[in-house]
Residue, then its C-alpha position, 0 to 999 in steps of 0.5 A: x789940912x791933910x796931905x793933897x795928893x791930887x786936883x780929880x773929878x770923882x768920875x765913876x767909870x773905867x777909862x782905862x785910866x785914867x788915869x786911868x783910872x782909880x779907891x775903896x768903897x765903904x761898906x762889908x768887906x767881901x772876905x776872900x774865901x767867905x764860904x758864900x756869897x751875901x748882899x753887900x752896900x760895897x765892896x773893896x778890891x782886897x780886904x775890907x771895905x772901910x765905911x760900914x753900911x749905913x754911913x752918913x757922908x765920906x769923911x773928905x766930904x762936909x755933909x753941911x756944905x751949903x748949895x748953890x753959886x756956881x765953879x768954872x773951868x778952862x779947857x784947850x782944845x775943842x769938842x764936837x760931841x756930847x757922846x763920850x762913850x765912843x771913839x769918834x769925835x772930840x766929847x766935851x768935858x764933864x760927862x761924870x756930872x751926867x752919867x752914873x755906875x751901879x756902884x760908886x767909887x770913892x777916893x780915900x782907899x785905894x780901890x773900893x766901891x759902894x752902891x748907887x743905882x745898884x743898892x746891894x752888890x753880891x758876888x761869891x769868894x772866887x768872883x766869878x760872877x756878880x749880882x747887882x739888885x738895883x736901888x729902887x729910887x733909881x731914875x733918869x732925869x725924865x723922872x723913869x725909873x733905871x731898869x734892868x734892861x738898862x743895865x744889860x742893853x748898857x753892857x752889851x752896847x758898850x762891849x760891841x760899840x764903845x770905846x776899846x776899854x769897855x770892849x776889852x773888859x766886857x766881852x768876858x762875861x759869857x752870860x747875863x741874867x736876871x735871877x729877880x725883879x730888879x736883879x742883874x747877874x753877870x756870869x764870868x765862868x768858871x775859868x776866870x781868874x780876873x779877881x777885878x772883873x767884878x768890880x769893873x762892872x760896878x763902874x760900868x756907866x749905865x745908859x738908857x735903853x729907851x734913848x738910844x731906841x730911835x738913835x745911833x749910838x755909835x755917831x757924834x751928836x751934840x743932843x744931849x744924852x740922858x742921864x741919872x747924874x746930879x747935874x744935866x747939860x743946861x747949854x751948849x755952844x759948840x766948840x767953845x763952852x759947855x754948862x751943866x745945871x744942879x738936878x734939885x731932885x736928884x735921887x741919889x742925892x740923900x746916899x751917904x756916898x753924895x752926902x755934901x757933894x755937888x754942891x754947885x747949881x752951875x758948873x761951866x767949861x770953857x774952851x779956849x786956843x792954847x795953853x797960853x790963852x787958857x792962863x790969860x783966861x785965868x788972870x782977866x777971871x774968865x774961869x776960878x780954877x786951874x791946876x797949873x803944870x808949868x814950871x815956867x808959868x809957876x815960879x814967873x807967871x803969877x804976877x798979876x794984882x790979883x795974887x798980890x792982893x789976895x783975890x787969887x790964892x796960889x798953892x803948892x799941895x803936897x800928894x803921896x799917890x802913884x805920879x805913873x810915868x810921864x815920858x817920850x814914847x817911842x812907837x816901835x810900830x815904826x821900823x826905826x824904834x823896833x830894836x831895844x838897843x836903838x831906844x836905850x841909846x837914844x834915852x842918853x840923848x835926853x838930859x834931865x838935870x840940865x832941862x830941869x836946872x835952866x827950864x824946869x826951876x828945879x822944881x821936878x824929880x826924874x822919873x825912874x820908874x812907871x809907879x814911882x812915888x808909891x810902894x808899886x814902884x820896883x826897888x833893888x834887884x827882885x827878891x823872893x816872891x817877886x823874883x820867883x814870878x820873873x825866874x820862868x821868863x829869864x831869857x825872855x826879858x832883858x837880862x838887866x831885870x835880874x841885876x840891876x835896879x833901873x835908873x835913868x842917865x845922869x849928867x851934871x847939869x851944866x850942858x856937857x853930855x859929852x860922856x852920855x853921847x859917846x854911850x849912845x854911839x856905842x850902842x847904835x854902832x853895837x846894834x849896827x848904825x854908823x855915823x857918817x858925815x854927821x848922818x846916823x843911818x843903819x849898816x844893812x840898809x841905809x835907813x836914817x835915823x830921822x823922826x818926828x816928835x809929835x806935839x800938842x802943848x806948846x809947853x812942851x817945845x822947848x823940852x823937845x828941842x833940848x832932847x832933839x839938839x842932843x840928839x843931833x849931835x849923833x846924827x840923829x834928826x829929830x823934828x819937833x812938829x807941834x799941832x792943833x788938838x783934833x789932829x793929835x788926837x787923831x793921830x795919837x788914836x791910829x798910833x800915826x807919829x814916831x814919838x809923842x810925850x804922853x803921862x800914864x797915870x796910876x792908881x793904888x789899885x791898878x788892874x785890868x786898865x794894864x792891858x789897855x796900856x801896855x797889853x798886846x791885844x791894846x796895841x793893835x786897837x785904835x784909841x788904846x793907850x799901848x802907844x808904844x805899841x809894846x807886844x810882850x808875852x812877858x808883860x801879858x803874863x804879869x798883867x795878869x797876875x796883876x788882875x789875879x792877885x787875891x791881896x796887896x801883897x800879891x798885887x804889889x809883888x806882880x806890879x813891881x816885876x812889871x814896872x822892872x820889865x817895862x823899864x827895862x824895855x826903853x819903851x819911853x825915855x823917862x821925864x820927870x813929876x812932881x812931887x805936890x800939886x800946884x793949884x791955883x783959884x779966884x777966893x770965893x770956895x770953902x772946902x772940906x778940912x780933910x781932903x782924901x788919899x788921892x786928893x781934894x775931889x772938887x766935887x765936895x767944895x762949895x761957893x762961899x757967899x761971903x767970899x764972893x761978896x768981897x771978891x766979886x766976878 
C-alpha cells in the first residue's frame, strides 16, 4: 500500500484552509505563456495538469467498488445550522456531501482541478480572467438544471454575505459576463497579478438562486439547503446527529473525477460531549471510524477486546505532506503580547522534550517551522533567489532572518529548565519588565504579566499546565481555562482570548488562503484565521509573491522567506506534529490500494459485506 499522508474529506471549497485548504486536476495543461486561451476538462496551478481528457477514474480511486452499506463518524461539540456558508451559527459536518464547485479538486497533485458543473475551463496565459461553459447535465437535487444565474448570484452572495475567505478572494473580480449560453466569465483586470485567483473561483461552492429567492441567506436555519452533490441531508436531530442519503441518480456520478467514489447509501455524524466520550463511542461501536490524535489514548487506550480480537484495526499511516504549524498563539491584539521580545522570551517557558518524553510517549517531533515536513519549509540561512526577495525588507524583519535558521529552545528533558528561564528573564528584563516578590510586571507602567490560556480540548490541559508551571517561575501567571465548544468558537471568532493553541494547516500548493491566516486585511475580520492578529507589510508582500509566482520554484522560494519571517516573529511558541497518522476503524470497509499524495480520501472506501457479516454492528 502507498504512503498515507492524511485521513481528508475531498471537500472541493476554499476554506482558507483548510486546511486550508488543498491538488492537481487532471486534464491539458494550461501552459504559462500559451499565446491563447483554449477550453480546458482542467487545469493545475503550475505546469500541467496530470490526467488527460477523457480519463476514466483517479488512480487512488477503484472505479469497481461496489455501492451501498453505510460509514459513521463522531464528532464533539454541537451545531445549530445547515448553513455553512456564513459565520453565524455552529454548521453541522458534512457540507462537501452537498454542495459542488465549477471544478472539482483532486488529491494526488499538489494543486490541480478538473471540471464538474463547469465541463471546460478557459482562461488566457496571464489569468487575468476565467471562463467557465457549464456541464449541460448539471442539476440540483430537484432534478433543475444549474444555471448561469447560479453561478453569478453564487458569487455575488458569497462576496457580499459569506464567511471573510470568500469576501476576501471574490471582491477582486471587477466584472462578471456571460459571453454565451451557459458561459460564465469572471474578469479580473488587467492589474491583476494573482496567478491563483482563477482557480479559486473553479472552488468557488456553487448555490441555487432560486432557494435563496424566498430566504435569507445570511441567517442559521436547520432547513436543508439545496445541493447538486452525490448525497443530500436525509435526517436531522439537532445538536446531536446529522445523515446524509446516496442521490442514486446523481448526475456527475459517470465523470471520470467520481469514478469509484461515494460509495456509501448513508453517511452519519454523531456528536457527542467531548473527547472522552467520543472515544467511549468508539470502543461500544457507535460510530467506525476515528483518527485518533492522543498520544496518551494511542500508546494505553486501545485496550479493549475488539482490538485484541481483530474487530477493530489500529494503524499507524505514514505521510510526506506539509504538518503546518500547530502552537500557542499569542494574540498581540493584547497590549501584553504586542512586543516580539516579550513573545520570544516566553517561548524558552515551554519545554517540549520534557512534554514529549513524560505526556507525549515520545511519539512527536518539534515544530520548527509553519511548513515543516515539506520542501515549503525554510532551511539554513536564505540564499539566492530567496535572499534577494528578503534583501529590500532588511530593516524591517528581524535581523535574525538573514543569520540564522530558526530553531525552537531545547532542553534535556529531565525537567531542569533552569538555563532556559535565566534566557527568558534576560530578555523580559531587556524589553523593560522586573521581577519582583515573584511578580513580573513591566517597568514604565506596572502592567503584570498575567493571561489566559483558552481551551477547548481537555487533551490539551495537561500541556497548558506544564507551559504554565514553567512560566510561573518567572512571575509569569498564566491561567489555564478550558470551555465548551459554542464559547470557543465564539470567542476564537471575535479573536476574544490572550492565547489559544490553534494547527494551521498546509497544502503543497498554498496561496491566496496566506492572506486569510496571516494578512493584515485577515486580522481585523471576525472568523479569519490571522488569530495572532499579525499586521506586516512584510509578510503582505511575501504573500504575495506567493499568489504571483508563475512556477514551483518561485512558489517554493517565496514560501520559504515567509516561513523565516513568521518564525522569526514568535508569533506562536512552537509544538510539535507527527510524522504518520494513526487511524483507527471497526473492519467492515475495503479501500483503494493506492492511496493519494495527501492521503486515504474516505470518499473512495466502501462496506465489505463480507467484512460486516463477520463483524456485525
Amino acid at each position: 500500500m502507498k504512503r498515507v499522508q492524511s485521513f481528508c474529506f475531498a471537500a472541493a471549497f476554499v476554506a482558507g484552509a483548510t486546511i486550508a485548504g488543498q491538488a492537481i486536476f487532471a486534464g491539458q495543461a494550461l501552459i504559462v505563456g500559451q499565446a491563447a486561451a483554449e477550453p480546458q476538462h482542467g487545469v493545475a496551478m503550475h505546469g500541467a495538469p496530470k490526467y488527460s481528457a477523457g480519463f476514466s477514474h483517479l488512480e487512488y480511486t477503484d472505479p469497481k467498488a461496489p455501492k451501498g452499506g453505510e460509514i459513521r463518524f463522531g464528532v464533539t461539540g454541537s451545531f445549530d445550522s445547515l448553513q455553512p456558508f456564513i459565520i453565524k451559527g455552529r454548521a453541522a459536518a458534512g457540507r462537501h456531501f452537498v454542495f459542488e464547485s465549477l471544478l472539482k479538486r483532486v488529491w494526488d497533485e499538489p494543486f490541480s482541478m478538473y471540471g464538474l458543473i463547469a465541463e471546460t475551463v478557459e482562461m488566457p496565459s496571464d489569468r487575468n480572467w476565467v471562463e467557465f461553459k457549464l456541464h449541460s447535465d448539471a442539476r440540483w437535487h430537484d432534478g433543475t438544471p444549474i444555471m448561469v444565474e447560479d453561478v453569478i448570484w453564487s458569487m455575488e452572495t458569497l462576496r457580499d454575505q459569506g464567511r471573510p475567505n470568500h469576501k476576501l478572494f471574490y471582491s477582486k473580480v471587477i466584472e462578471v459576463t456571460r459571453p454565451a449560453p451557459n458561459t460564465v466569465r469572471f474578469d479580473f483586470g488587467p492589474d491583476n497579478d494573482d496567478r491563483e485567483l482563477a482557480l479559486l473561483m473553479g472552488l468557488m461552492p456553487v448555490l441555487s438562486k432560486n432557494h435563496f429567492a424566498d430566504r435569507e441567506f445570511n441567517e442559521t436555519t436547520l432547513e436543508p439547503i439545496l445541493g447538486s452533490g452525490p448525497y443530500r441531508i436525509a435526517d436531522v436531530d439537532p445538536g446531536r446527529s446529522i445523515e446524509y442519503e446516496r442521490v442514486t441518480d446523481y448526475w456527475a456520478q459517470g465523470l471520470g473525477v467520481n469514478a469509484g467514489q461515494n460509495n456509501f447509501d448513508r453517511i452519519k455524524y454523531d456528536y457527542f460531549l467531548d473527547g472522552t466520550v467520543l472515544f467511549e463511542a468508539f470502543k461500544a461501536d457507535e460510530y467506525d471510524f476515528r483518527s485518533e490524535f492522543s498520544a496518551t489514548r494511542w500508546a494505553i487506550g486501545y485496550d479493549f477486546p475488539a482490538v485484541d480480537d481483530g474487530r477493530v484495526v489500529k494503524e499507524m499511516l505514514e505521510n510526506d505532506r506539509p504538518s503546518g504549524m500547530r502552537g500557542f498563539v499569542f494574540n498581540t491584539r493584547r497590549e501584553v503580547f504586542a512586543d516580539r521580545a516579550v513573545r520570544e522570551a516566553l517561548s524558552y517557558a515551554f519545554d517540549f522534550e520534557w512534554v514529549n518524553k513524560n505526556l507525549l510517549h515520545g511519539a512527536y517531533t518539534r515544530s520548527e517551522s509553519f511548513f515543516a515536513n515539506s520542501e515549503l519549509a525554510s532551511n539554513s540561512i536564505p540564499q539566492g533567489a530567496e535572499r534577494a526577495l528578503l534583501e529590500p525588507h532588511r530593516g524591517a524583519v528581524p535581523g535574525e532572518v538573514f543569520l540564522k535558521q530558526f530553531s525552537a529552545p531545547k532542553t534535556d528533558g529531565t525537567g531542569n529548565v533552569r538555563a532556559n528561564l535565566r534566557k527568558a528573564l534576560a530578555l523580559l528584563r531587556a524589553a523593560g519588565w522586573n521581577l519582583k516578590d515573584g511578580a513580573l510586571t513591566r517597568g514604565s507602567d506596572g502592567l503584570p504579566m498575567t493571561f489566559e490560556i483558552l481551551l477547548v480540548s481537555p487533551s490539551n490541559e495537561k500541556i497548558a499546565l506544564a507551559y504554565a508551571r514553567n512560566l510561573e517561575r518567572i512571575g509569569v501567571i498564566a491561567k489555564v481555562r478550558t470551555v465548551d465548544s459554542a464559547q470557543y468558537q465564539g470567542r476564537r471568532t471575535a479573536y476574544d482570548y490572550d492565547m489559544i493553541i490553534f494547527r494551521w494547516g498546509i497544502s503543497l500548493s498554498p496561496g491566496n488562503e496566506q492572506a486569510f491566516y496571516w494578512g493584515s486585511e485577515a486580522a481585523d475580520q471576525d472568523g479569519s484565521r490571522n488569530y495572532m492578529g499579525a499586521k506586516d507589510p512584510v509578510m503582505d508582500d511575501l504573500i504575495l509573491r506567493v499568489t504571483m509566482a508563475d512556477d514551483r520554484i518561485g512558489l517554493v522560494t517565496a514560501m520559504r522567506a515567509l516561513d523565516r519571517v513568521l518564525l522569526w516573529n514568535h508569533y506562536v511558541v512552537p509544538l510539535y506534529y507527527l510524522e504518520s497518522d494513526r487511524a483507527a476503524y471497526w473492519d467492515r470497509f475495503g479501500h483503494p490500494a493506492t492511496t493519494s499524495t495527501y492521503g486515504n480520501v474516505i470518499e473512495s472506501w466502501w462496506e465489505d459485506p463480507k467484512k460486516l457479516a463477520a463483524n456485525p454492528r
